[in-house]
C-alpha positions as CSV (number, residue, x, y, z in Angstrom):
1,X,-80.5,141.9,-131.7
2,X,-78.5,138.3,-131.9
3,X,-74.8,139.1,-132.8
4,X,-73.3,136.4,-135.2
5,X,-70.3,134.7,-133.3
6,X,-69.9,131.0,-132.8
7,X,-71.6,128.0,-134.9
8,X,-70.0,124.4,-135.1
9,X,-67.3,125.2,-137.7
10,X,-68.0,121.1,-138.4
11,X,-71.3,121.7,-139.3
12,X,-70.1,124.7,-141.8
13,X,-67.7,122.5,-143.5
14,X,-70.8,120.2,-143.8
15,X,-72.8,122.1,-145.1
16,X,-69.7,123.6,-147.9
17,X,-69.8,119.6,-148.8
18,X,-73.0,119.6,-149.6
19,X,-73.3,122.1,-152.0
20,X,-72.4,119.8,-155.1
21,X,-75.9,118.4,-154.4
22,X,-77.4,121.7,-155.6
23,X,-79.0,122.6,-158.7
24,X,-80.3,126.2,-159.3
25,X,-81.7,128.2,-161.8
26,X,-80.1,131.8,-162.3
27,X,-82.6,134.3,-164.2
28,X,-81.4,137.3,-164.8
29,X,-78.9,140.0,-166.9
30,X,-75.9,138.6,-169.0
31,X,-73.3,140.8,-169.1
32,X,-69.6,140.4,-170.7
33,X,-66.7,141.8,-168.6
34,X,-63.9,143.1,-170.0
35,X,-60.7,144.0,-168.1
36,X,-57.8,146.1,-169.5
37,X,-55.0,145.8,-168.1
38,X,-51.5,148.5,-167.8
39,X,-49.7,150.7,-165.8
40,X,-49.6,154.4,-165.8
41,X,-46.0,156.4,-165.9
42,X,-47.2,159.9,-167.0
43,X,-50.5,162.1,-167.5
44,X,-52.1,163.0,-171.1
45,X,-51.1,166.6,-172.7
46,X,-54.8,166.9,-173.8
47,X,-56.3,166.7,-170.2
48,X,-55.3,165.9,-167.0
49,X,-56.4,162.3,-167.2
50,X,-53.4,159.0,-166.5
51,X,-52.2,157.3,-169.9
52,X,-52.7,153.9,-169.5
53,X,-50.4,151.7,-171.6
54,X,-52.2,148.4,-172.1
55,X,-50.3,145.2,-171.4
56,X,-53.5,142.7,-171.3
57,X,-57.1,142.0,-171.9
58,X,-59.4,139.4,-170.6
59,X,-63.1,138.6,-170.3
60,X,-65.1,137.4,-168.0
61,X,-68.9,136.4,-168.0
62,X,-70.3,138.6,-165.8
63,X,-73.9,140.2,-164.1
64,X,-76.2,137.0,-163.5
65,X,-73.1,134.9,-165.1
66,X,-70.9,136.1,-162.2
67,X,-73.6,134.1,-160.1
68,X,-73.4,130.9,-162.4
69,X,-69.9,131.0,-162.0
70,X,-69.7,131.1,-158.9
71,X,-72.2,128.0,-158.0
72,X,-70.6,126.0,-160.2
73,X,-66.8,126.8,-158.7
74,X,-68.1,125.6,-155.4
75,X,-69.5,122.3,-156.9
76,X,-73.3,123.1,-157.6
77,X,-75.1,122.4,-160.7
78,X,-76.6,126.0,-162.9
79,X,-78.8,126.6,-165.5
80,X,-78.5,130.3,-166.1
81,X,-81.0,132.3,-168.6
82,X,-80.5,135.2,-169.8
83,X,-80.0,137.5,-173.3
84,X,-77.5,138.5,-175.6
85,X,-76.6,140.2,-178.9
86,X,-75.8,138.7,-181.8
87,X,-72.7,140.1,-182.2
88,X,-68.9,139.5,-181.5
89,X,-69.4,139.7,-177.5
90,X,-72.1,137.2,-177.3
91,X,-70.1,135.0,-179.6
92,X,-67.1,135.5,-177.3
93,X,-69.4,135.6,-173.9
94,X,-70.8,132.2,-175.4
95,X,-67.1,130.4,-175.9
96,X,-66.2,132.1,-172.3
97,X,-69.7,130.2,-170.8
98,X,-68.3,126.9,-172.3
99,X,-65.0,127.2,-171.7
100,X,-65.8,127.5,-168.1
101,X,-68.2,124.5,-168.2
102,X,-71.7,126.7,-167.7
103,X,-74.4,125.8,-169.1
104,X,-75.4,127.6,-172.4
105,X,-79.2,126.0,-172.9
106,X,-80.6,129.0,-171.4
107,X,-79.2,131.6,-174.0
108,X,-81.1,133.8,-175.3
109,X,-80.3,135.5,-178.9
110,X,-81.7,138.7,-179.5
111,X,-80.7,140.3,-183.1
112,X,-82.2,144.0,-181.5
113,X,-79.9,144.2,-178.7
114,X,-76.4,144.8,-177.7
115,X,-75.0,142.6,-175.4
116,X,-74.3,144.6,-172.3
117,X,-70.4,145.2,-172.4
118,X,-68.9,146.5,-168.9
119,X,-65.2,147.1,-170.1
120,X,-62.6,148.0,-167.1
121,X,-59.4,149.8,-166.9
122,X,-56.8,148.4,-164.6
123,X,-53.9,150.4,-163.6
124,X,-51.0,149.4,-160.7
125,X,-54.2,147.2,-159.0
126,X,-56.6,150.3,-159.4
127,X,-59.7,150.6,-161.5
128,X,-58.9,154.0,-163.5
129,X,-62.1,154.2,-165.2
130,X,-65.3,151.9,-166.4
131,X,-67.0,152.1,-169.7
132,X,-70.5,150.6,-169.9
133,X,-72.1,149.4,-173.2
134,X,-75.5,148.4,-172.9
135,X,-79.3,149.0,-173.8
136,X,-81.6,148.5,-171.2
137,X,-85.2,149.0,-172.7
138,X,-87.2,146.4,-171.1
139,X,-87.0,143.0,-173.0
140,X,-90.0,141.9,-175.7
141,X,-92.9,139.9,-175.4
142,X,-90.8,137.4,-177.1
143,X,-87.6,137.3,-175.6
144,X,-89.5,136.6,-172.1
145,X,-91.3,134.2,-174.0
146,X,-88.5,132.3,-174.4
147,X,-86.8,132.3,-171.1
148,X,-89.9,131.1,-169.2
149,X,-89.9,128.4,-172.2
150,X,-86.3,127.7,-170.5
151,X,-87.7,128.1,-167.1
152,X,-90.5,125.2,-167.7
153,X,-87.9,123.1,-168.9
154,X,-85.8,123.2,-165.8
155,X,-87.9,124.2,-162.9
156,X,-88.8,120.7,-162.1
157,X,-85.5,119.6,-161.4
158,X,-83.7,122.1,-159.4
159,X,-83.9,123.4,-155.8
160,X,-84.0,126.8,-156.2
161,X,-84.4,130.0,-157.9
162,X,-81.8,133.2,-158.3
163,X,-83.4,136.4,-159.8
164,X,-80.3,138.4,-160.7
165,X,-81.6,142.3,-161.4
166,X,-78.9,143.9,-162.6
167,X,-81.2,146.7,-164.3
168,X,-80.5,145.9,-168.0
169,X,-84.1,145.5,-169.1
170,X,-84.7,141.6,-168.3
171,X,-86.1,141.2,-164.7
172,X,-89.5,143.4,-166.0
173,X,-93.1,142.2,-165.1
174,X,-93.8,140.4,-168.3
175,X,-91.0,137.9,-167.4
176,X,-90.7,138.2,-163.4
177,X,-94.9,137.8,-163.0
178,X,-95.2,133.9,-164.5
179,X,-91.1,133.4,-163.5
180,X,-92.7,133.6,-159.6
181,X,-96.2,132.2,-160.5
182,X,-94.3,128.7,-161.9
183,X,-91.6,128.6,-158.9
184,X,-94.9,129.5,-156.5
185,X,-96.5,126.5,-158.3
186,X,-93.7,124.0,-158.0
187,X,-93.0,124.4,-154.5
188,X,-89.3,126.2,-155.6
189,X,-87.8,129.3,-153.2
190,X,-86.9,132.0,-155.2
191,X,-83.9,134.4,-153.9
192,X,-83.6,137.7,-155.4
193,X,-80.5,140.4,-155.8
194,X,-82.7,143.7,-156.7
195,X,-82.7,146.5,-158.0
196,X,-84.1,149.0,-156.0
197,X,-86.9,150.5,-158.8
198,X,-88.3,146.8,-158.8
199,X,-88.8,146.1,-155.1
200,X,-92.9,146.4,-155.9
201,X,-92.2,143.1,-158.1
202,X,-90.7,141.1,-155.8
203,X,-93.7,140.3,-153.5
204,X,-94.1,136.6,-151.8
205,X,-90.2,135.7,-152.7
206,X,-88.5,133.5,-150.2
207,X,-85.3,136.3,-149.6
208,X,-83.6,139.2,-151.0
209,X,-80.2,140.5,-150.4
210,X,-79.9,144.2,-151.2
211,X,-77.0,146.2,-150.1
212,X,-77.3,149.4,-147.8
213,X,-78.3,151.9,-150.8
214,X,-80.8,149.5,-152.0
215,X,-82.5,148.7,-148.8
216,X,-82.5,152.2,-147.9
217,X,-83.9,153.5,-151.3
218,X,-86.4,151.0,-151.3
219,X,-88.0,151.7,-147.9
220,X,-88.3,155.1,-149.6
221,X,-85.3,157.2,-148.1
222,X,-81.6,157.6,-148.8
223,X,-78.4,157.2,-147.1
224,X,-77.7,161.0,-147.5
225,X,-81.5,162.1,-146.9
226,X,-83.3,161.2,-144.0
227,X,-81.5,159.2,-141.2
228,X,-83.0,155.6,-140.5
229,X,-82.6,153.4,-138.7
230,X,-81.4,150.1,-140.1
231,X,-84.1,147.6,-138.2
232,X,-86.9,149.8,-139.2
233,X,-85.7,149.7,-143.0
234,X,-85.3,145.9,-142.9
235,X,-88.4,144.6,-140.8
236,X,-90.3,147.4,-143.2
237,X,-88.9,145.6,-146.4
238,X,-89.7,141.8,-144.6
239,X,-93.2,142.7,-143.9
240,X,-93.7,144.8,-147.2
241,X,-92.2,141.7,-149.9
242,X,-94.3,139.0,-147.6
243,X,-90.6,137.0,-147.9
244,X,-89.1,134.8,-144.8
245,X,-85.6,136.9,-145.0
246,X,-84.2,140.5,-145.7
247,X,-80.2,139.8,-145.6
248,X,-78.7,143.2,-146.2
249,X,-75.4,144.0,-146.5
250,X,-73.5,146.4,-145.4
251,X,-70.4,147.1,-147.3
252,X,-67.1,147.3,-144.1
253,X,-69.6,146.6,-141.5
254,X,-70.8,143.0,-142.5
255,X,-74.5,142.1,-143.0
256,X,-77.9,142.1,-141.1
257,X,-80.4,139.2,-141.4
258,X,-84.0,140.1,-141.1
259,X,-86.5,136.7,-140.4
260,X,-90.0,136.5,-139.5
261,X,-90.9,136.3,-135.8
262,X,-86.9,136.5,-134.8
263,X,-84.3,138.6,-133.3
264,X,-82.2,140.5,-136.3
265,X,-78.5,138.7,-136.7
266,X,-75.7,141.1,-137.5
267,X,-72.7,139.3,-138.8
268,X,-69.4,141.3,-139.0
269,X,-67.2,141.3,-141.8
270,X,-64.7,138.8,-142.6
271,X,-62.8,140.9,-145.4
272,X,-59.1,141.4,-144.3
273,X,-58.6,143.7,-147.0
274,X,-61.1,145.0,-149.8
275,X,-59.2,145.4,-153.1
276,X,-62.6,145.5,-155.3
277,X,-66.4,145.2,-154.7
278,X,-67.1,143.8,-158.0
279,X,-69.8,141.1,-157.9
280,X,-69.5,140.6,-154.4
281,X,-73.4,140.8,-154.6
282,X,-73.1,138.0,-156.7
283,X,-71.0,136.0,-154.3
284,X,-73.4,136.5,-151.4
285,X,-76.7,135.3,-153.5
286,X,-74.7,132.4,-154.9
287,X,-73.8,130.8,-151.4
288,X,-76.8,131.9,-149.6
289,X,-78.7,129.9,-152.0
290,X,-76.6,127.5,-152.0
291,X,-76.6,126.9,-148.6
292,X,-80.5,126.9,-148.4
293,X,-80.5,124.2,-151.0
294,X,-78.5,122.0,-148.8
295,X,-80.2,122.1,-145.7
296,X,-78.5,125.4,-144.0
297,X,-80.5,127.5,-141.7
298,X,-81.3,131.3,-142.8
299,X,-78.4,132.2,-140.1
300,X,-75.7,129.7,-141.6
301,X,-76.7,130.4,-144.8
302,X,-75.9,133.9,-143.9
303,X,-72.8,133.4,-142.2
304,X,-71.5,130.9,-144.8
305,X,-72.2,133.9,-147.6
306,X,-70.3,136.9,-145.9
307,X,-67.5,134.7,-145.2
308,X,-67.4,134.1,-148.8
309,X,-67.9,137.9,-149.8
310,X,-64.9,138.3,-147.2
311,X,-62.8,136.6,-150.2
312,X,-64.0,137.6,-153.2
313,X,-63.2,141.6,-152.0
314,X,-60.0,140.7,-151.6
315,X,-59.6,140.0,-154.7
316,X,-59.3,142.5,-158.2
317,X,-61.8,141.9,-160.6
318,X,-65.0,140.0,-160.7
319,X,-64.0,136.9,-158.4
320,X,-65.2,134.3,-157.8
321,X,-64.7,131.7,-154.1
322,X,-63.0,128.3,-154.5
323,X,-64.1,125.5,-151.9
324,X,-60.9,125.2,-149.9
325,X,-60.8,129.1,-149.7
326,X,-64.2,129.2,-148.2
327,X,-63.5,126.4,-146.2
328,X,-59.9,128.1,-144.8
329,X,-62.3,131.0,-143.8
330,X,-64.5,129.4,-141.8
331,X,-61.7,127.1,-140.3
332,X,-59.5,130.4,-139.4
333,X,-62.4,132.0,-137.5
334,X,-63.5,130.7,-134.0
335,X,-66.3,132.2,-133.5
336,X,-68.7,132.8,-136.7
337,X,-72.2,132.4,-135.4
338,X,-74.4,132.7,-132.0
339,X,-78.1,132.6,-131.7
């Protein structure tokens, strides 16, 4: 097993330059984030629960959003495609998507559905309590219709495509099939953040980056059933999906990259301090991707993408990773990668 330790920190910087020259597609589940914000100074008399008195609210485009957003902040080009109500939060996740300067072309309406509302409750920097608002029956004939009309449009002209399976009912076989048979047929890598219930649907993609449960669930265990060991339950999910990576991570202990015919590559964390996990799955597919776009190996791509979650946990709230943060990271650690 190759420990990841020391790569030209020139040739990471490089590669951070480069990303500006990407343009991805981002398929996947919209979701509007809300974030309450207060302070707590005494407990409820009708339970024992904190009273939370609200000094802020803000909103944030979130689920496959959080993805978009985060390409674009580090200087690559998105089209993201997803669903939402029409109602007052797809209006408002709609003005939030242009005020941030993501593209909204890929938007799909849906009178019949909600759009998915993940509302969080912020108290002296702690999350007090989450309220999800959501349906997630699988999406109509129709609505996938029209996000592989989107998909046509685009898939010519970028470098890459993110599935972002967040579970709300649009990553289902009726879209996911042709979304794979038209990146298969223009010559496109596909990267996937699953859901663990779709792994089966994922077959022939280029990688996937599930997280410890995910992987584990998958191979068809659990992290409190059966102990496995972690190189069986990523060279099973390589071998099983047909896909050239498994990049796992693993929470306070960093990631593990799985490649064909290749030593695994563990990569320690780079997080000083985690504040909140929000969307640091997001993070990790962004500038993985992003870095394979570029020109980055699997391993720098890697590397590049934990140093990034190493930020974005840090933070409170779904983050996102600025250029010159990601580039103080990787200029503040000597050694980052060894092969």
């Amino acid at each position: 097993m190759l420990t990841a330790r020391t790569s030209s920190q020139k040739r990471l910087l490089g590669i951070v330059d480069l990303f500006p020259k990407a343009r991805i597609l981002v398929v996947g589940d919209f979701v509007l984030d809300e974030y309450v914000w207060g302070n707590v100074s005494r407990i409820s008399p009708e339970a024992p629960v904190p009273v939370v008195n609200v000094k802020k609210e803000t909103f944030l485009p979130g689920g496959s959003l959080n993805v978009a957003n985060n390409i674009l902040t580090l200087g690559g080009t998105v089209f993201p495609c997803g669903i939402v109500g029409r109602d007052l939060e797809g209006r408002l996740l709609v003005r939030r998507m242009r005020r941030l300067g993501i593209d909204i072309g890929g938007v799909v309406q849906d009178k019949a559905r909600p759009t998915t509302l993940k509302t969080r409750v912020i108290a002296h920097s702690q999350q007090v309590v989450r309220v999800d608002r959501e349906n997630v029956e699988p999406i109509s004939r129709e609505q996938a219709r029209k996000i592989l009309q989107f998909v046509r449009k685009k898939i010519k002209e970028v470098d890459a495509v993110i599935v972002e399976d967040y579970g709300k009912g649009v990553i289902e076989p009726l879209l996911l099939e042709p979304l794979l048979a038209l990146a298969k047929k223009f010559k496109k890598p596909v990267f996937v953040d699953p859901k663990e219930k779709h792994f089966n649907l994922y077959r022939g993609i280029t990688a996937i980056t599930p997280n410890r449960t995910e992987a584990y669930e998958a191979f068809g265990g659990s992290l409190n059933g059966e102990a496995r060991n972690l190189e069986e339950v990523g060279r099973d999910l390589l071998k099983r999906l047909h896909s050239q990576a498994v990049l796992i991570t693993l929470g306070e202990e960093g990631m593990a990259l799985f490649e064909r015919n290749r030593p695994t590559t563990r990569i320690p964390t780079m997080a000083r301090e985690i504040f909140d996990v929000s969307g640091a799955g997001d993070t990790v597919i962004a500038v993985f991707t992003l870095g394979i776009s570029v020109g980055a190996t699997l391993q720098e791509a890697a590397v590049l993408s934990n140093a990034a979650a190493g930020i974005v946990v840090g933070k409170l709230g779904t983050a996102i990773v600025e250029p010159s943060e990601l580039k103080q990271a990787i200029v503040s650690q000597e050694n980052l990668l060894h092969a």
